[in-house]
C-alpha positions as CSV (number, residue, x, y, z in Angstrom):
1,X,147.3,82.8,91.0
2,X,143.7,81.7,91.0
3,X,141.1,82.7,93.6
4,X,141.3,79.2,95.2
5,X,145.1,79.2,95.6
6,X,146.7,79.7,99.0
7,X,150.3,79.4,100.4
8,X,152.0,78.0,103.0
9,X,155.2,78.8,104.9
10,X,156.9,76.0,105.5
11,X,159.8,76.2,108.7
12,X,162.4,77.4,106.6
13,X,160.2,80.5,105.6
14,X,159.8,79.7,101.7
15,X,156.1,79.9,100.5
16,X,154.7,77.1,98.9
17,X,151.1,77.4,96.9
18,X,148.6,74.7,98.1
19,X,145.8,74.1,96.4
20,X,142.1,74.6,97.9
21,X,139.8,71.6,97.5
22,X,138.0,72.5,94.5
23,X,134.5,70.3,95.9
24,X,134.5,72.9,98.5
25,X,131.3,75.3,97.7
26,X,129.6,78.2,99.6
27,X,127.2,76.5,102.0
28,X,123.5,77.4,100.3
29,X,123.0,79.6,103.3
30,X,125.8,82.2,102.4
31,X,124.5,82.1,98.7
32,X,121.0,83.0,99.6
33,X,122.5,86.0,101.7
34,X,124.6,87.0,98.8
35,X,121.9,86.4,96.4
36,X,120.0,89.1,99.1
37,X,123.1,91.5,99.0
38,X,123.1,91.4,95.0
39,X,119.6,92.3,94.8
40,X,120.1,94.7,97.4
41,X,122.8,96.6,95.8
42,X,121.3,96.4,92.0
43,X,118.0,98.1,93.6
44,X,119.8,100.6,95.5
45,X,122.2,101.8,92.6
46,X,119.8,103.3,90.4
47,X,117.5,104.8,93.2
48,X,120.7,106.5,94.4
49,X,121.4,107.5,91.3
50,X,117.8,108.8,90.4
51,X,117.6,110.3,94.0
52,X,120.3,112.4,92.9
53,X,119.2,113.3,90.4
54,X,116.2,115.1,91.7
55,X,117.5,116.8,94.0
56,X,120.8,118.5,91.5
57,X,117.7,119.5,89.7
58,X,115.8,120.8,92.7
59,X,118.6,122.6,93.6
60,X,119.1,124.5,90.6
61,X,115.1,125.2,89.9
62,X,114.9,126.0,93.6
63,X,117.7,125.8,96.9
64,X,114.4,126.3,99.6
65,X,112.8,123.3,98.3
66,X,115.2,120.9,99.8
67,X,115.5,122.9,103.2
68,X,115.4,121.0,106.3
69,X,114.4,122.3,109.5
70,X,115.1,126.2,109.8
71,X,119.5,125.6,109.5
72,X,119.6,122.8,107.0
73,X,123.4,123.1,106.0
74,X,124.4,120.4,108.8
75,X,121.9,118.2,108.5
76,X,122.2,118.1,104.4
77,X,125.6,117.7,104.7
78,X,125.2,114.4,106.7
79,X,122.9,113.3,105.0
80,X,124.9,113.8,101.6
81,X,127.6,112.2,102.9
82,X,125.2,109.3,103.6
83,X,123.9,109.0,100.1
84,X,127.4,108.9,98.9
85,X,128.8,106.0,101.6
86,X,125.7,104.4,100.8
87,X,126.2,104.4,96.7
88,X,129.7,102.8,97.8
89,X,128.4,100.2,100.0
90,X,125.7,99.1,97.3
91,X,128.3,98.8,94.6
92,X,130.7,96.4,97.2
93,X,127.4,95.0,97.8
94,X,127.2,93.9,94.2
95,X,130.6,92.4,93.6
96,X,130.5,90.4,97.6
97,X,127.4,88.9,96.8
98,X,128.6,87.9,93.1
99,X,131.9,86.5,94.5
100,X,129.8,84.5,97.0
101,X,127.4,83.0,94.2
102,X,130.5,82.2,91.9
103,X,132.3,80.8,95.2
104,X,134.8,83.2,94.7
105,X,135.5,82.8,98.5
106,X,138.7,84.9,99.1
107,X,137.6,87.9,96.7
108,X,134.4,87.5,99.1
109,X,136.3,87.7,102.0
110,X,138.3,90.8,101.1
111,X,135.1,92.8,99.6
112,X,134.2,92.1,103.1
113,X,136.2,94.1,105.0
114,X,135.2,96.9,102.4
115,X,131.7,96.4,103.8
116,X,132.6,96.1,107.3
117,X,134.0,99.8,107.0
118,X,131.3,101.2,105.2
119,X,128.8,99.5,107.5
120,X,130.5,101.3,110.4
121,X,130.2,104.6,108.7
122,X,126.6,104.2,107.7
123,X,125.9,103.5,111.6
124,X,127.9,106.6,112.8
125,X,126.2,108.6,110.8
126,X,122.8,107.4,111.4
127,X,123.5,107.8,114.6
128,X,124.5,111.4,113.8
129,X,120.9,112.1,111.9
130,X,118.7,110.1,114.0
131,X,120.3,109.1,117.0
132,X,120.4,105.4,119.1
133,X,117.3,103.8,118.1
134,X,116.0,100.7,116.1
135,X,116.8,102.3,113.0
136,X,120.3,100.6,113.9
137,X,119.4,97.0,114.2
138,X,119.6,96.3,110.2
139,X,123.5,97.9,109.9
140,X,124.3,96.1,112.7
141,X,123.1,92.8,112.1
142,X,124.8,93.0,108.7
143,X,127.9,93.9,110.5
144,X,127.8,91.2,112.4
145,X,127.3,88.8,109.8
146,X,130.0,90.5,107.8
147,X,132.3,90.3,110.5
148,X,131.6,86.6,110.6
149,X,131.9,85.9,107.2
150,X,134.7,87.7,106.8
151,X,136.8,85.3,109.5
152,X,135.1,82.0,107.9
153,X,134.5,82.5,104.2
154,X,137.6,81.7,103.6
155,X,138.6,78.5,104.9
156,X,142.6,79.0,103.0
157,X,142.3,81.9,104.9
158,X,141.2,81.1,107.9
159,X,143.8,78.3,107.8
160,X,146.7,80.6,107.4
161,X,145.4,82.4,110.3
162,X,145.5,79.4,112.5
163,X,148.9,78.6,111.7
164,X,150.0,82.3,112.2
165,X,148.3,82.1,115.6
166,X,150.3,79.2,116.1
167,X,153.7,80.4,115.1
168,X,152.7,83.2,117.0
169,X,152.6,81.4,120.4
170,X,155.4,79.8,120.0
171,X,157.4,83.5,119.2
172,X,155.4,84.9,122.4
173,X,156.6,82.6,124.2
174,X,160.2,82.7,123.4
175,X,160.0,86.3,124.1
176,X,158.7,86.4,127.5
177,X,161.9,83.8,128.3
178,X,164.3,86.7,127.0
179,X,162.1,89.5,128.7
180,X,160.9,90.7,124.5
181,X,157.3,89.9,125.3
182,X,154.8,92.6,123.4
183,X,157.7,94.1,121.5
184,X,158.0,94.9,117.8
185,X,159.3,91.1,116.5
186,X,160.9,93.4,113.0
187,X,162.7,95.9,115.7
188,X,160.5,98.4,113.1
189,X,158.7,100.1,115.8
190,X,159.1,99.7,120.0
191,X,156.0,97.5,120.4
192,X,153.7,95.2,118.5
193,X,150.9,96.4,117.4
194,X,148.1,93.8,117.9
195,X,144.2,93.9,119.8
196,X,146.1,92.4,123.2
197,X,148.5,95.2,123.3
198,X,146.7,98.2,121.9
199,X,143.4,97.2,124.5
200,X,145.2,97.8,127.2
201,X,146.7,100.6,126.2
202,X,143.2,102.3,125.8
203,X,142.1,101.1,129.5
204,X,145.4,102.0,131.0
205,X,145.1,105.6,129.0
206,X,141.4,106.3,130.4
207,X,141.9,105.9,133.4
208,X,145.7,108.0,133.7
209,X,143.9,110.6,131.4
210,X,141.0,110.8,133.9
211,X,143.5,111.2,136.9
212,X,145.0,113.8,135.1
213,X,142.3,115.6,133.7
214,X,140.2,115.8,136.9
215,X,143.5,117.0,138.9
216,X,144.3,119.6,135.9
217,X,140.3,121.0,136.5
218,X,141.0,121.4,140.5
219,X,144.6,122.9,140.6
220,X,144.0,124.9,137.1
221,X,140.7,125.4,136.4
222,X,138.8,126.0,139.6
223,X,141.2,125.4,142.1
224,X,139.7,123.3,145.2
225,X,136.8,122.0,143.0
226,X,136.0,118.4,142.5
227,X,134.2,117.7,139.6
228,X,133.4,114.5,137.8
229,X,135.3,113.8,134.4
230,X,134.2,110.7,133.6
231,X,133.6,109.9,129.8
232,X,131.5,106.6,130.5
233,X,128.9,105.3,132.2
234,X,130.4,102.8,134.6
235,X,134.1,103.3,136.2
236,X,137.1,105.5,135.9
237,X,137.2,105.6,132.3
238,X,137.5,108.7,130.1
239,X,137.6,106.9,126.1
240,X,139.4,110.2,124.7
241,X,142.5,110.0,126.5
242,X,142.0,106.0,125.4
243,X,141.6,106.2,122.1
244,X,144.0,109.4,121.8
245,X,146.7,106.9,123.2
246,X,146.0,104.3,120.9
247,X,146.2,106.7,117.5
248,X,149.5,107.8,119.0
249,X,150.5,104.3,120.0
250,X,150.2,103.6,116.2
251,X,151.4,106.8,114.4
252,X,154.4,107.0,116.6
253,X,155.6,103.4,117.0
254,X,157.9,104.1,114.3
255,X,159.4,107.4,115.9
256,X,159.8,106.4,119.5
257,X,164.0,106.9,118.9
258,X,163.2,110.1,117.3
259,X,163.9,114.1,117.6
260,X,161.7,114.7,120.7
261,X,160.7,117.9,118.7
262,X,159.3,115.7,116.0
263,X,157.2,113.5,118.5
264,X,156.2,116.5,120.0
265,X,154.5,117.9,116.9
266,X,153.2,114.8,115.5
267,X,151.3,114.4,118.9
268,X,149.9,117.8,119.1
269,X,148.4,117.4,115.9
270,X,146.8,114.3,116.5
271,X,145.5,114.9,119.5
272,X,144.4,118.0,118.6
273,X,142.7,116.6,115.6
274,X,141.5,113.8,117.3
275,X,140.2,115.7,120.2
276,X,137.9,118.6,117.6
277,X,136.9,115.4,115.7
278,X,135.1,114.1,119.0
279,X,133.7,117.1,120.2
280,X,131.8,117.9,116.8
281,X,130.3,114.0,116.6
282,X,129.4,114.3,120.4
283,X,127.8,117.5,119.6
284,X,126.4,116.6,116.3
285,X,125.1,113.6,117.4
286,X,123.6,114.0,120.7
287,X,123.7,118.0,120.8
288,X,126.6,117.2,123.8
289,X,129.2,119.8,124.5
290,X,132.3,118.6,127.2
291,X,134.6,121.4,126.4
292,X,134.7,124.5,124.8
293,X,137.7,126.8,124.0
294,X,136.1,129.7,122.5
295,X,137.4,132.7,123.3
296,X,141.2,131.5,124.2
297,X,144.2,133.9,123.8
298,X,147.9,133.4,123.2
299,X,149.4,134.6,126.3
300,X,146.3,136.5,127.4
301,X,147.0,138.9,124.5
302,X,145.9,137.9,121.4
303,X,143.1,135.2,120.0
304,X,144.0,132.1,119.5
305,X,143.9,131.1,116.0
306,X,143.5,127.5,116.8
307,X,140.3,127.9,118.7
308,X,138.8,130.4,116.0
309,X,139.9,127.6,113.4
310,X,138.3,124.5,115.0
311,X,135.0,126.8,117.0
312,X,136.3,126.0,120.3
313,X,137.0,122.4,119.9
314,X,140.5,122.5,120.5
315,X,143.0,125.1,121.1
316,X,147.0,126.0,120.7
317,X,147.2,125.5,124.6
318,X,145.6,121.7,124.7
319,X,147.7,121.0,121.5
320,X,150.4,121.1,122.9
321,X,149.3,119.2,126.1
322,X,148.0,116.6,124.0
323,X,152.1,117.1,122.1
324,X,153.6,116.8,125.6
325,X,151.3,113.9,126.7
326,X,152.4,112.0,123.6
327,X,156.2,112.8,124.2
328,X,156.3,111.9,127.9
329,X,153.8,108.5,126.8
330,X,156.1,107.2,124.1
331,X,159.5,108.1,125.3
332,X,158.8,107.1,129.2
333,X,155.4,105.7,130.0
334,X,155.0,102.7,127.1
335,X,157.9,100.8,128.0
336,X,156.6,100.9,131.9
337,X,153.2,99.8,130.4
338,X,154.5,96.9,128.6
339,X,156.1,95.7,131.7
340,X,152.5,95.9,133.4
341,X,150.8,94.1,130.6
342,X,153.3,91.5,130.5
343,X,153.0,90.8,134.8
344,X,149.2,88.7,133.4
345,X,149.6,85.3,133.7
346,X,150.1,83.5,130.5
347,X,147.3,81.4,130.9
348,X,145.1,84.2,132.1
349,X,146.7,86.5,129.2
350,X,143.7,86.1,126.5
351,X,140.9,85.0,128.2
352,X,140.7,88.1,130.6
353,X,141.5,90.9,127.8
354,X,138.7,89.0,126.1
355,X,136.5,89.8,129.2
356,X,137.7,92.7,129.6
357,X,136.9,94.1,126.4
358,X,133.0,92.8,126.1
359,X,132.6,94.5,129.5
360,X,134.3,97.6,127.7
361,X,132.4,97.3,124.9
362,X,128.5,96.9,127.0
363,X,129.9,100.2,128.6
364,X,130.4,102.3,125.6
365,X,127.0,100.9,124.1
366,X,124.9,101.9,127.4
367,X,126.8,104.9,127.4
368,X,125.7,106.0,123.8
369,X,122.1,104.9,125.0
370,X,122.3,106.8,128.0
371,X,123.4,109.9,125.8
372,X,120.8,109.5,123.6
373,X,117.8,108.8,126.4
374,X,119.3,112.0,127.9
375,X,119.1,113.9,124.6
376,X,115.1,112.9,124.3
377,X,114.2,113.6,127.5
378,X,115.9,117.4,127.2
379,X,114.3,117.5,123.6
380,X,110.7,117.2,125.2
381,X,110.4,113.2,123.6
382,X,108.4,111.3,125.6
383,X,110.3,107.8,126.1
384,X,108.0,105.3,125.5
385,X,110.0,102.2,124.4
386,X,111.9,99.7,127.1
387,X,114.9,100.7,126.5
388,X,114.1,104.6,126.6
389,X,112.2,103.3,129.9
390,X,114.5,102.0,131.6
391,X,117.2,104.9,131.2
392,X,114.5,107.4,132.3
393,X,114.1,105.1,135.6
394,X,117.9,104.0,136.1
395,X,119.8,107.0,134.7
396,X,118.3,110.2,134.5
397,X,118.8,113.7,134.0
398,X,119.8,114.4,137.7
399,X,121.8,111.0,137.5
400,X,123.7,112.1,134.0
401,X,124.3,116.0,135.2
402,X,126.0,114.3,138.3
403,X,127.9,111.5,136.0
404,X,128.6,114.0,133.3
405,X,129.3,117.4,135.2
406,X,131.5,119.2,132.5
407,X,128.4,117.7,129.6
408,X,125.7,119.8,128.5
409,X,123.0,119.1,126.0
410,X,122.0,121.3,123.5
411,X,119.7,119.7,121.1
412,X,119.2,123.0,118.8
413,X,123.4,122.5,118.1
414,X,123.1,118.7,117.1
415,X,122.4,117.8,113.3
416,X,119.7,115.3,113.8
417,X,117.1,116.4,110.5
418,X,114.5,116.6,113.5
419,X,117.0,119.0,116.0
420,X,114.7,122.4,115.2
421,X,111.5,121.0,115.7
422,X,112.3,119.1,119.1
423,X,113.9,122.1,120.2
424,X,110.3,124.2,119.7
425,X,108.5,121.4,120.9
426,X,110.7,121.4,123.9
427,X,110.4,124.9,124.2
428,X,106.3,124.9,124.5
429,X,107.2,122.1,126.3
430,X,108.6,124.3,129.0
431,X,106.2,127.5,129.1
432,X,103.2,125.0,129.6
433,X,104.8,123.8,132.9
434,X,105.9,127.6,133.6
């Protein structure tokens, strides 16, 4: 089929090819900025490939002369890893912009979503190496416009989409009559997996996994003690318990009839996984540390392998809270939640989880910010920017110690290329005001 073809499903489900209007071009607007991305990625292939060059040889002439900072393997290892994503996102950058100059419109719009991913990566890990800072503002302007071309390229594509929505109302709709509202439409899996139902899923989980972490820390951990385990800046949110609930949402939509022993172990994994993954970016990134697990035992006898495996990040006992959490949510609490989500009014149903997620999403970002602001100011930076400004005046370090009791910042531990020499410079830092 040719790149301008699309189909149509007509009411008795058969798919019938309509043609695109051939006239219709790429707007001269989009070709400049895929004219911009092909130039981008032609100039950045060969410096990448040069760059790499270099250093192989540096490397085998002499290791030191690549060392950063006085523990480079962390650092070098992000930043290889960058190099690498970024090689990738040239060479998509190549073939999206080409598509977009030969009007290739749905090839552009599916090279898109490549960039969109690699985008995302390339800001994580600047973030990781450099922290929150305007550094950022190029990624995420091009994600933006990515994300926008992406949903308009296309317009066979965005056409199918409206109809889909369409059909989709009408099936929502004859599924709140018989009470199937937010359920799997194939019967495949116990609930449909789309942004409505999965977004409240993660607000619903933040705040249960807050309540239950906070009462876990005064019954277990230091009986009688109140302490704060918040995750975010504003509210009763804590995003891992979130997040965690939407990765076993998905892996085990397909298993909520099965052996409990089998949801059990698929959730201890993940959430185990899920939860080291978090507590090395938190750490890399902003030298943070929430939990640590070093030095756990099996029964108080022997040391647990799970901790020694992961460096304290997780451990065989949370594993298998995180196993049980995902047993008890699956088999018990997601049906209950579906009846919650479904008591929104209909008219009410988009509009507010729309809301509710930029709010969500402006809490996460000044939550990152905050982080970071809170990383300088430890580090001995002096904030001079706005932004670092008005963090120092509206949310500091007394302010994030209180917020973020079980959080400690260690910028030596973090694997920012500059981590060793703010850590000296915080250290003279400190011995002149001694």
């Amino acid at each position: 089929m040719s790149e301008n073809n699309a189909t149509q499903t007509t009411q008795n489900g058969a798919a019938v090819p309509t043609q695109e209007t051939p006239t219709k071009k790429v707007p001269l607007v989009i070709k400049i900025y895929g004219a911009l991305c092909l130039i981008d990625g032609v100039l950045t292939v060969p410096m990448v490939i040069v760059f790499i060059a270099l250093v192989a040889g540096a490397l085998i002439s002499d290791p030191s002369s690549v060392a950063i900072g006085a523990d480079p393997t962390l650092p070098v290892i992000l930043f290889g890893i960058a190099v690498v994503v970024g090689f990738i996102n040239a060479i998509a950058l190549i073939i999206f912009g080409r598509s977009l100059l030969k009007n290739r419109r749905r090839n552009a719009a599916r090279w898109s979503y490549t960039l969109i991913v690699t985008t995302i990566i390339q800001l994580l890990l600047a973030v990781m190496l450099q922290g929150i800072g305007p550094h950022l503002v190029q990624n995420a302007i091009q994600l933006a416009i990515l994300i926008a071309l992406s949903i308009t390229v296309d317009p066979s594509l965005n056409e199918e989409r409206k109809l889909k929505q369409q059909q989709r109302e009408k099936e929502d709709r004859k599924a709140a009559l018989r009470g199937m509202l937010g359920r799997d439409p194939e019967g495949k899996g116990y609930i449909e997996l789309n942004f409505f139902n999965l977004f409240w899923v993660f607000v619903v989980c933040c705040v249960l996994g807050l309540i239950i972490e906070t009462i876990y820390h005064m019954v277990v951990v230091d009986p009688g003690v109140y302490q704060d385990r918040a995750g975010m800046l504003f509210g009763p949110f804590s995003p891992i318990y979130g997040f965690g609930a939407v990765l076993m949402t998905v892996a085990l939509n397909r298993f909520y009839k099965a052996n409990p022993i089998i949801i059990f172990v698929i959730s201890s994994i993940i959430g185990g996984l899920f939860e080291a993954a978090v507590s090395w970016f938190m750490q890399v990134g902003f030298g943070a540390v929430a939990w640590d697990y070093t030095g756990s035992t099996l029964f108080g006898v022997v040391p647990d392998p799970i901790a020694i495996i992961f460096s304290g990040r997780t451990s065989t006992l949370f594993m298998c809270m995180w196993g049980a959490l995902g047993l008890v949510w699956i088999k018990f609490c997601l049906p209950w939640l579906l009846k919650l989500i479904n008591l929104i009014p209909w008219k009410l149903r988009y509009s507010l989880t729309t809301l509710c997620a930029v709010l969500m999403l402006v809490n996460g970002v000044m939550t990152l910010e905050a982080l970071d602001c809170w990383f300088e100011r430890v580090s001995g930076v002096a904030g001079t920017s706005p932004v670092e400004q008005f963090y120092a005046e509206h949310f500091d370090n007394e302010y994030m110690e209180h917020r973020f009791e079980s959080m400690s910042i260690t910028p030596e531990d973090s694997g920012r290329t500059d981590a060793s020499a703010i850590a000296s410079a915080a250290t003279g830092a400190g011995s002149q005001g001694a």
